[in-house]
FIGU-643104 format. One record per residue (C-alpha): y negated, x negated, z negated. Coordinates in nm, 3 decimals. Layout:
       y       x       z
       Y       X       Z
...
This chain:
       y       x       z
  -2.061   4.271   0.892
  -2.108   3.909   0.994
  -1.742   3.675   1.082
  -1.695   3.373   0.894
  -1.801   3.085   1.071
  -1.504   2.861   1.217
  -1.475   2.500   1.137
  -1.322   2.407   1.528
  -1.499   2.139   1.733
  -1.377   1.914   2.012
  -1.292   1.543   1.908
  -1.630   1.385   2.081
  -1.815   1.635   1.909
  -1.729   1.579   1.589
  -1.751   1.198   1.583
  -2.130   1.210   1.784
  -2.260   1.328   1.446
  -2.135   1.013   1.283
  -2.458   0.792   1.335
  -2.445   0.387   1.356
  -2.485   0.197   1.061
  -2.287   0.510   0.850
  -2.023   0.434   0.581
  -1.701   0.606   0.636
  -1.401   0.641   0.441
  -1.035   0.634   0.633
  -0.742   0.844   0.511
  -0.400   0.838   0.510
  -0.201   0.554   0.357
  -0.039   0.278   0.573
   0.072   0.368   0.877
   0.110   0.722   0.758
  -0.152   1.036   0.834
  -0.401   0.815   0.943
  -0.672   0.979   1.159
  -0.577   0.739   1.433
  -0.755   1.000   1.706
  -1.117   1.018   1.507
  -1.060   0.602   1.502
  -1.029   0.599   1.904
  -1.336   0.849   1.940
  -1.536   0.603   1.738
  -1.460   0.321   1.966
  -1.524   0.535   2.277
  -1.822   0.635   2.152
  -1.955   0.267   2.102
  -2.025   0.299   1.680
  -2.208  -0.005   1.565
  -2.282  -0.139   1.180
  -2.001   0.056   1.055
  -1.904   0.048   0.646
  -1.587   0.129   0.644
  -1.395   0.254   0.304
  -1.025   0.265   0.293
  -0.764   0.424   0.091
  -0.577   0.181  -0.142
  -0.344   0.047   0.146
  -0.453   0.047   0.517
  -0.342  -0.049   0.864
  -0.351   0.036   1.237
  -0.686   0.239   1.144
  -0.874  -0.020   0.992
  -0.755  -0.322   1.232
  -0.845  -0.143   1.534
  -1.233  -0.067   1.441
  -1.256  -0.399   1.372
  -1.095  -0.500   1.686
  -1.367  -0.364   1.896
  -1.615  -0.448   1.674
  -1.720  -0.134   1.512
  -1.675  -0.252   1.173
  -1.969  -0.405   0.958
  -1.843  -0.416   0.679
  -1.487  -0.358   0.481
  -1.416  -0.204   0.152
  -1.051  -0.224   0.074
  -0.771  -0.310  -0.163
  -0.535  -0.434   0.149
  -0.496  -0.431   0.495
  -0.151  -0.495   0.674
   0.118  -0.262   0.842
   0.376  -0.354   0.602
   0.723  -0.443   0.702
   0.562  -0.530   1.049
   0.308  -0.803   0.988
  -0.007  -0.863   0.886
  -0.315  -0.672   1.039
  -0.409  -0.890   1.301
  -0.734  -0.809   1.431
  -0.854  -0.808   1.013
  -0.719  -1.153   0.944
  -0.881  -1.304   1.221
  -1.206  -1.123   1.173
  -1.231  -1.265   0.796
  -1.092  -1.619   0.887
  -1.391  -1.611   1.132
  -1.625  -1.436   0.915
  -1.726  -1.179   1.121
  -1.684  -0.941   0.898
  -1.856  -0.896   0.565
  -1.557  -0.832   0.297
  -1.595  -0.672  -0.036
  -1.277  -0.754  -0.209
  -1.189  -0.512  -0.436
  -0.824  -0.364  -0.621
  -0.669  -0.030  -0.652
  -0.929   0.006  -0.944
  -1.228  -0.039  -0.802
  -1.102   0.206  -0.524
  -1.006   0.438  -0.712
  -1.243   0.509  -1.007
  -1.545   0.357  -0.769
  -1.414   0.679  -0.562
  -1.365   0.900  -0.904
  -1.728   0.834  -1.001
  -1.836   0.944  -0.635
  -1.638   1.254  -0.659
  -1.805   1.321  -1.031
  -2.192   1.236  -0.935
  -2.164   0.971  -1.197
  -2.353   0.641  -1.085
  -2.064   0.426  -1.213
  -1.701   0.421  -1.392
  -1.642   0.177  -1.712
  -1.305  -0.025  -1.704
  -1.114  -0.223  -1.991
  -1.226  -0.583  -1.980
  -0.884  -0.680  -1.924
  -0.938  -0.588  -1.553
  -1.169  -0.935  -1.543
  -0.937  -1.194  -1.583
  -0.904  -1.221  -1.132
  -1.085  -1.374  -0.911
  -1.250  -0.996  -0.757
  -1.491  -1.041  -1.030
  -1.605  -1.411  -0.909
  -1.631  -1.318  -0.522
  -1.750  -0.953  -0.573
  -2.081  -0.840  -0.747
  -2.070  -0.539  -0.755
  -1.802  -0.585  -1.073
  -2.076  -0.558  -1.332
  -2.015  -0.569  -1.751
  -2.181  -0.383  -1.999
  -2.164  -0.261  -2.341
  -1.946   0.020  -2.475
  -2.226   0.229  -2.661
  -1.958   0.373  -2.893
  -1.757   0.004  -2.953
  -2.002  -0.211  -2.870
  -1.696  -0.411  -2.621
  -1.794  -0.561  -2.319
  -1.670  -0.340  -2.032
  -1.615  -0.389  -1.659
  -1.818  -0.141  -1.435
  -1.751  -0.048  -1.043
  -2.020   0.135  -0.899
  -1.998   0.514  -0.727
  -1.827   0.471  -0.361
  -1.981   0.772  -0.177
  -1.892   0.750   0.181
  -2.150   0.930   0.444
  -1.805   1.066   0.649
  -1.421   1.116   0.522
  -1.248   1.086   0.830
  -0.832   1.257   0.757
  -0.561   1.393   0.929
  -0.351   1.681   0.810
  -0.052   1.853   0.972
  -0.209   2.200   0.967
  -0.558   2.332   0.897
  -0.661   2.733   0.957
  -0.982   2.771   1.128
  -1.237   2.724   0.854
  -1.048   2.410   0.716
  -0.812   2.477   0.443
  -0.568   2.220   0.525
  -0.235   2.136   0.430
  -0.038   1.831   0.424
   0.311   1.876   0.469
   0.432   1.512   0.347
   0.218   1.332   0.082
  -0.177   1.429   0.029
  -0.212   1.050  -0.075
  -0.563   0.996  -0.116
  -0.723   1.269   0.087
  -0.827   1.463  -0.115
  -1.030   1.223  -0.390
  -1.198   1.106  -0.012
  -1.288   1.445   0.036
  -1.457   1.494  -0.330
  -1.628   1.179  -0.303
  -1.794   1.166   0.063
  -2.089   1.385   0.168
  -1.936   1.552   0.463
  -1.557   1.536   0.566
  -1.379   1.578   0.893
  -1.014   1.662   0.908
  -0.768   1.646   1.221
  -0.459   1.829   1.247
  -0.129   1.897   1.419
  -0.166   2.228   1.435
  -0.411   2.526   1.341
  -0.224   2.818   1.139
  -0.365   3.175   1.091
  -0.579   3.223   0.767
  -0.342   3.512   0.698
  -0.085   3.233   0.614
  -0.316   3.034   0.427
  -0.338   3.338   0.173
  -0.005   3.425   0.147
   0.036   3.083  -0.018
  -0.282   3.017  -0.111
  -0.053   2.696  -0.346
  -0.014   2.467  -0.030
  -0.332   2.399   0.063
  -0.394   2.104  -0.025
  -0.771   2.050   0.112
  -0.983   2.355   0.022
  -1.219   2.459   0.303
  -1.525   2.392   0.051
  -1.484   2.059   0.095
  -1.416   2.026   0.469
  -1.696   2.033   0.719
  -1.497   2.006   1.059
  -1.191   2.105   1.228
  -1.019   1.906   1.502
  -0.671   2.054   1.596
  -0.471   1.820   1.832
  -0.099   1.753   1.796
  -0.047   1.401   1.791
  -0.389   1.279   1.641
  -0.232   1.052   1.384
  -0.010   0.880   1.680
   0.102   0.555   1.655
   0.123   0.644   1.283
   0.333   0.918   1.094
   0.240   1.274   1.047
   0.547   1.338   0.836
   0.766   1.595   0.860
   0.609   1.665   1.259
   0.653   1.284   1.395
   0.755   0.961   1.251
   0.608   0.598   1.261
   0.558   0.541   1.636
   0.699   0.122   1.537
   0.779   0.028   1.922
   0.411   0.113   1.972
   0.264  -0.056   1.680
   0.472  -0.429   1.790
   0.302  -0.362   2.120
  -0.017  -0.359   1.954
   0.106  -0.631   1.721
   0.200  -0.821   2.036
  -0.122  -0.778   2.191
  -0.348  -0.860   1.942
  -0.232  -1.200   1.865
  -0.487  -1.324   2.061
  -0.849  -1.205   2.102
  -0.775  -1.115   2.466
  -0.456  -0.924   2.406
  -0.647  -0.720   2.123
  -0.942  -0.638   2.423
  -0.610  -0.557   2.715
  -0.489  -0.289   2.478
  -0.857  -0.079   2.371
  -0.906  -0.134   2.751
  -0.544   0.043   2.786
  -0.505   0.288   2.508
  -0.845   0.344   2.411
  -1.151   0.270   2.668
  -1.011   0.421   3.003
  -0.898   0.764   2.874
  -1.011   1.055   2.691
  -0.807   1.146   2.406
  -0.579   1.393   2.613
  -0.464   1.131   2.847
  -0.375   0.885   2.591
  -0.169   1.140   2.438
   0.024   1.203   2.806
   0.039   0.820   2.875
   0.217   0.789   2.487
   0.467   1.078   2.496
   0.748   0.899   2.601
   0.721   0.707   2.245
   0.572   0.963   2.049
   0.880   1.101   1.863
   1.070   1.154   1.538
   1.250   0.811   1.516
   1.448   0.623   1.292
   1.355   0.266   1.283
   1.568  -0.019   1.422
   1.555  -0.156   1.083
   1.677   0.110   0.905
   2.027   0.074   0.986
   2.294  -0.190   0.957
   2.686  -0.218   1.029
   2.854  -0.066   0.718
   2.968  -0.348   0.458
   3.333  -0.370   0.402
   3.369  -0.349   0.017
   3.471  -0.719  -0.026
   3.103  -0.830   0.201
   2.916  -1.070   0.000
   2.595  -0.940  -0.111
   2.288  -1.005   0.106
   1.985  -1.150  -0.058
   1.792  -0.773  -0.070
   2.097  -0.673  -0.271
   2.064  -0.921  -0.474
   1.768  -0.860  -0.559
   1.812  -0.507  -0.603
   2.079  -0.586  -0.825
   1.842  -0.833  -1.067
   1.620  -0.586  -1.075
   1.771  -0.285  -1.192
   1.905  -0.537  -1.498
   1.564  -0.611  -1.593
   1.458  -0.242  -1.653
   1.589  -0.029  -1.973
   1.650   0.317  -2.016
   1.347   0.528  -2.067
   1.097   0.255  -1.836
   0.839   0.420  -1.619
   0.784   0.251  -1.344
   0.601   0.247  -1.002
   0.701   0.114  -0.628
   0.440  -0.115  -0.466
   0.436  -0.142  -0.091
   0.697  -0.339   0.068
   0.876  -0.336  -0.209
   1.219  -0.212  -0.051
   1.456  -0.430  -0.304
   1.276  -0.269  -0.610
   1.341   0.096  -0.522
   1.668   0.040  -0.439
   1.687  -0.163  -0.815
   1.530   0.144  -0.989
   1.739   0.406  -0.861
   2.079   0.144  -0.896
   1.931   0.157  -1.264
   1.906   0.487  -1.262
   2.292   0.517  -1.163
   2.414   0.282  -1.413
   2.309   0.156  -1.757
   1.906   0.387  -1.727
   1.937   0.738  -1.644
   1.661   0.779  -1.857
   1.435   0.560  -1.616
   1.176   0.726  -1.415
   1.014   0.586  -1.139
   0.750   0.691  -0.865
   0.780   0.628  -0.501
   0.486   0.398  -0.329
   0.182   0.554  -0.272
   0.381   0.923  -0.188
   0.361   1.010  -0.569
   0.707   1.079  -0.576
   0.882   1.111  -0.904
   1.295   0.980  -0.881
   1.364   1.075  -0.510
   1.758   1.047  -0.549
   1.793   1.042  -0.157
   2.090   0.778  -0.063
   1.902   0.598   0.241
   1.619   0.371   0.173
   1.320   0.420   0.380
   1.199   0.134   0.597
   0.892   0.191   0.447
   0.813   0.348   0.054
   0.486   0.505   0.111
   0.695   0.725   0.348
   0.704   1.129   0.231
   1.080   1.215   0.305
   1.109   1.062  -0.042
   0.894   1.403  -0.202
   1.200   1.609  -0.067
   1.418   1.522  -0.298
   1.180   1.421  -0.586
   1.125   1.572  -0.917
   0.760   1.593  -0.920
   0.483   1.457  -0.690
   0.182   1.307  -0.874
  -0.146   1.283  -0.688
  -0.206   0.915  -0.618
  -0.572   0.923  -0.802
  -0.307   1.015  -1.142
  -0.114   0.707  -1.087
  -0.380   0.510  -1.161
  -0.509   0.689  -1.443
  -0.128   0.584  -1.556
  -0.125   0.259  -1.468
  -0.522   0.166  -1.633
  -0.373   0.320  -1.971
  -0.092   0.120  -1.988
   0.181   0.393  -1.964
   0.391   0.208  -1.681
   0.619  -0.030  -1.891
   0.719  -0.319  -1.545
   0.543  -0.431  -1.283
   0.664  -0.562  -1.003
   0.435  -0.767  -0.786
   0.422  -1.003  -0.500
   0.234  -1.247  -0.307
   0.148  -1.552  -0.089
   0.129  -1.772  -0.361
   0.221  -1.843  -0.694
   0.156  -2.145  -0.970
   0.309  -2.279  -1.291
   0.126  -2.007  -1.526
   0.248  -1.736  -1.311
  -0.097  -1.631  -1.142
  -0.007  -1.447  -0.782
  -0.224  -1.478  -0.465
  -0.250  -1.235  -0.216
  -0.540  -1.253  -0.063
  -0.549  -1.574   0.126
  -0.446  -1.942   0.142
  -0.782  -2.164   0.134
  -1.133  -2.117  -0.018
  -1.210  -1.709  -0.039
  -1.545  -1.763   0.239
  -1.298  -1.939   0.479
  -0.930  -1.891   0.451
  -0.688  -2.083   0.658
  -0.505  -1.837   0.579
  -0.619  -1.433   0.546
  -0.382  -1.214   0.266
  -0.405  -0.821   0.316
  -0.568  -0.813  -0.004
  -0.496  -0.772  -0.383
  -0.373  -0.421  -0.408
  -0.313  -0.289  -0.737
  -0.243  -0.659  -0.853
  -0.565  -0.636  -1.091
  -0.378  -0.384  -1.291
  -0.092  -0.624  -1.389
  -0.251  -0.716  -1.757
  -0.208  -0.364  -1.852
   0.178  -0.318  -1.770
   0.396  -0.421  -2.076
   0.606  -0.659  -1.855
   0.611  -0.805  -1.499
   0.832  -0.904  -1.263
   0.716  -1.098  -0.938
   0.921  -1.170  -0.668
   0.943  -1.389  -0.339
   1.225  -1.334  -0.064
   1.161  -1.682   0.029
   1.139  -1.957  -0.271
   0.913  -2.236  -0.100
   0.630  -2.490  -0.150
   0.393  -2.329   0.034
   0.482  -1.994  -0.213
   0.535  -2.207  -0.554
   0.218  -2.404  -0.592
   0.059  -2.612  -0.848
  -0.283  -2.342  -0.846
  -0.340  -2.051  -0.645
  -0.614  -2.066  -0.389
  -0.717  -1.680  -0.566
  -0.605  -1.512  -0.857
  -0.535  -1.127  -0.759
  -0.314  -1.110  -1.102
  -0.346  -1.308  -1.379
  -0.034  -1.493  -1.516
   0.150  -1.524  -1.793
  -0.116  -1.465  -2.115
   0.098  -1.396  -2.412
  -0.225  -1.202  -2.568
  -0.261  -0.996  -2.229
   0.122  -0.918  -2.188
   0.273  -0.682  -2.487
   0.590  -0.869  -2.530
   0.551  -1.135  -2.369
   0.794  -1.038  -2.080
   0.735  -1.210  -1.740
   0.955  -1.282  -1.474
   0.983  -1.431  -1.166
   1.283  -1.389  -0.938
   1.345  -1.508  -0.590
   1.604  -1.581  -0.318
   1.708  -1.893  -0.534
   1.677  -1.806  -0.897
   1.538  -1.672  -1.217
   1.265  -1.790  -1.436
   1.019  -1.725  -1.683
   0.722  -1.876  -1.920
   0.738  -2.131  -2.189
   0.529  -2.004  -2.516
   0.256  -2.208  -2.334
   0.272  -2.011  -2.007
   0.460  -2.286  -1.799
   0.712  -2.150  -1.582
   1.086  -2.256  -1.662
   1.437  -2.215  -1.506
   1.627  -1.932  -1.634
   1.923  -1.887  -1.377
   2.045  -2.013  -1.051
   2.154  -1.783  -0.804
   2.549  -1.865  -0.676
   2.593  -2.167  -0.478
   2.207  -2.285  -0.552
   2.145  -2.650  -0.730
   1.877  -2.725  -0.987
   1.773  -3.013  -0.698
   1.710  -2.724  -0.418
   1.476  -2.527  -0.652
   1.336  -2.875  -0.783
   1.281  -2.962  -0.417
   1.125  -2.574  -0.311
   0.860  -2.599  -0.545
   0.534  -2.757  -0.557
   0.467  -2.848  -0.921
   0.695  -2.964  -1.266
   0.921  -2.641  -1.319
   1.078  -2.672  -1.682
   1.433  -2.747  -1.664
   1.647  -2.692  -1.959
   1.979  -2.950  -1.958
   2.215  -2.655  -1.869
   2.105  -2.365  -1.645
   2.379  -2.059  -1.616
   2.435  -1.912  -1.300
   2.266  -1.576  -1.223
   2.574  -1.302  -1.315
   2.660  -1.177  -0.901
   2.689  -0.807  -0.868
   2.948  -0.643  -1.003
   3.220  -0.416  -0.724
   3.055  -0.148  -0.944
   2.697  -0.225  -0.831
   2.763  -0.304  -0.490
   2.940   0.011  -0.433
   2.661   0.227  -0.583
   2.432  -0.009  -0.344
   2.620   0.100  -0.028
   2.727   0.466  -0.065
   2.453   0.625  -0.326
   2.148   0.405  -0.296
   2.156   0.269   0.073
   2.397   0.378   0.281
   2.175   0.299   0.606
   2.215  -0.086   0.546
   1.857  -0.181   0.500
   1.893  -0.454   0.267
   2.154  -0.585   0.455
   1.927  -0.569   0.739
   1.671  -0.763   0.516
   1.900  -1.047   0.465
């Protein structure tokens, strides 16, 4: 009898099949599971002409390709490392152009991936999913006919990527792996490329892999090699086995505001070692951490609210019991609203964590980051990410919440950069799901900071469109900040609704950058009630991180 054939190879093995000019896909989501160790092989190994597919939010493993210019081209809904910054090696890249950019959303990654993973040449979209400006910059949006309706539908075309490139914390030996936190968007990657490489923490006996045959979460029939190395997703999470490496990532941050500083630390981290020794020279900050930011001094009952609990506080008042909603990334204040909701007036609410897929985590410390998997341990359900879409293109998620760099009198939100699209001033980390706003039944966008450079009289890009009354069920749109409350006219023109304690109708006059209606009398925003502030502090965020926030 004849032994199954292992999956094992070294790192520089496995990436010298990966030719110049290929189109790979990057796992992971954020700065969590990314296959940070295949990236740095890549780079040692001098790729060139590189199409590079991400999942719907990227970071660290996207910037750094491009850094030392391995990157040809970039496929991907956003690129930034969240709470952090921006991606800087990306932004300057595409304010240079030296980078070719195909700007797509969630949707076109997603069932432009689904198609891929099906052998279907392209995926039909409602027309709704037209009215941003992807469609004018990108052409591979194409329209067609229904041949059942005879409507005019948006197409994406198949994404099949030559190489998936993911990181899992265990894999046996023939590459049945298993992710331990959040799958994300492995395994639709995996589906949709032609081969697939997978790193992992650690390599576990096959006789464990059948004993729970439930967990594994990448079948080996879809796997083609196995690189075991603890620590391969380093500066980046491989939750529950190491967190977020942060102090690491602000070096790099540091670094790489400047050409120079970006070439100091590949030189450092990447160029002058094997993978091994950059592991040994990292260990000191390789380690299960809890951020700086997620803690602050505990509030004495009577503490005024900070702005992120203000927020929080707004938002939970704008959903109603029985809502489904999702988390976006970044968007701290709004999980902390949901699960206040949740608490008070909404038990009936449901609502599902960033890109982790968790369904109402009820754990009582916010994460500094949503897309984070501690959240599945004390979740419901997990939905695969690829699901939430299907959710979110039929119209089953009742708010969104959305944010951005910009925003204009009709309520459409920027995100993708400040100046013309071919040469921002400016570079956004991309549209996200934005495209996807027409098909929630109400919206809510929101801006920590309410200023003229934010509020303007048109958006340099429209990632979602605003206020449409025919687009938008009941005609719900909101738009909260640090200052106030407003909403739409029954012509789409933005208007006053509420000012925040202590704020004047002159200091929101004087914030934004076009005619804001202005009703004679404008009530004050109701503050959070002892009720709400308490849940807040002891059963939503005990850790402090909206006070942290501001």
């Amino acid at each position: 009898m004849t032994n199954r054939m292992e999956k094992i190879l070294t790192l520089a093995e496995a990436v010298r099949q990966i030719e110049d000019g290929s189109t790979i896909a990057l796992g992971g989501l954020s700065y969590f599971n990314a296959p940070m160790a295949l990236v740095r092989e890549l780079i040692r190994q001098r790729k060139r002409g590189l199409t590079v597919i991400t999942s719907a939010v990227t970071s660290l493993q996207a910037d750094l390709l491009i850094a030392a210019g391995c990157v040809r081209r970039l496929i991907s809904p956003y690129v930034g490392l969240e709470e952090l910054g921006m991606a800087p090696n990306f932004r300057r890249a595409a304010e240079r152009g030296e980078i070719e950019i195909c700007e797509i959303g969630e949707a076109f990654l997603a069932f432009g991936l689904k198609a891929g993973a099906a052998g279907a040449p392209f995926f039909p979209l409602p027309r709704a999913l037209a009215h941003t400006d992807l469609v004018r910059v990108n052409t591979d949006y194409r329209f067609t006919r229904d041949p059942f309706t005879g409507e005019e539908v948006l197409c994406v075309p198949a994404l099949v990527p030559d190489w998936a490139l993911l990181h899992a914390q265990q894999s046996d030996p023939f590459g049945n792996a298993r992710h331990l936190g959040s799958a994300y968007m492995d395994l639709l990657l995996a589906r949709a490329a032609r081969r697939c490489i997978v790193s992992c923490d650690e390599v576990i006996p096959q006789e464990a892999v059948r004993a729970e045959p439930q967990r594994t979460t990448l079948p080996a029939v879809l796997v083609d090699h196995v690189i075991p190395l603890f620590g391969s997703a380093h500066p980046t999470a491989s939750e529950p086995l190491y967190d977020v490496d942060r102090e690491h990532l602000r070096l790099y941050l540091e670094l790489s505001r400047t050409p120079e500083g970006a070439a100091q630390y590949l030189q450092e981290f990447v160029r002058s070692s094997d993978e091994s020794a950059y592991l040994q020279k990292v260990r000191g900050t390789a380690r299960v951490s809890t951020s700086r930011v997620e803690s602050a001094e505990c509030a004495p009952e009577e503490a005024p609210p900070s702005v992120g609990e203000l927020l929080a506080v707004i938002f939970s008042r704008l959903v109603e019991d029985g809502d489904i909603v999702g988390v976006g990334t970044g968007c701290v204040e709004v999980a902390a609203g949901l699960r206040l909701a949740q608490l008070t007036h909404a038990p009936n609410l449901s609502f599902i964590m960033g890109g982790t897929g968790a369904l109402n985590p009820d754990a009582e410390e916010l994460p500094p980051s949503v897309n984070s998997a501690r959240a599945i341990s004390r979740a419901e359900a997990v939905l695969r990410l690829e699901d939430l879409f299907d959710l979110e293109l039929r119209g089953d998620l009742d708010v969104m919440f959305l944010s951005g760099l910009q925003i204009d009198r009709h309520g459409n939100v920027n995100l993708v950069g400040v100046g013309p699209w071919s040469a921002p001033r400016l570079r956004g980390p991309g549209s996200v799901g934005l495209e996807l706003a027409p098909h929630a039944r109400r919206r809510v966008a929101f801006f920590r900071r309410h200023t003229r450079q934010v509020f303007v009289e048109r958006v340099d890009f429209i990632s979602a469109p605003g206020y449409v009354p025919k687009v938008i069920e009941d005609g719900a749109y909101w738009v909260v900040t640090d200052l106030a409350v407003m909403d739409f006219d029954d012509e789409g023109r933005m208007r006053l609704v509420s000012l925040h304690p202590g704020v004047t109708v002159e200091q929101v006059r004087e914030r934004t950058g076009f005619e804001l209606l202005i009703p004679t009398l404008v009530p004050t925003t109701p503050p959070p009630t002892r009720e709400e502030l308490q849940l807040l502090r002891t059963r939503v965020d005990r850790r402090g991180l909206l006070r942290a926030h501001g």
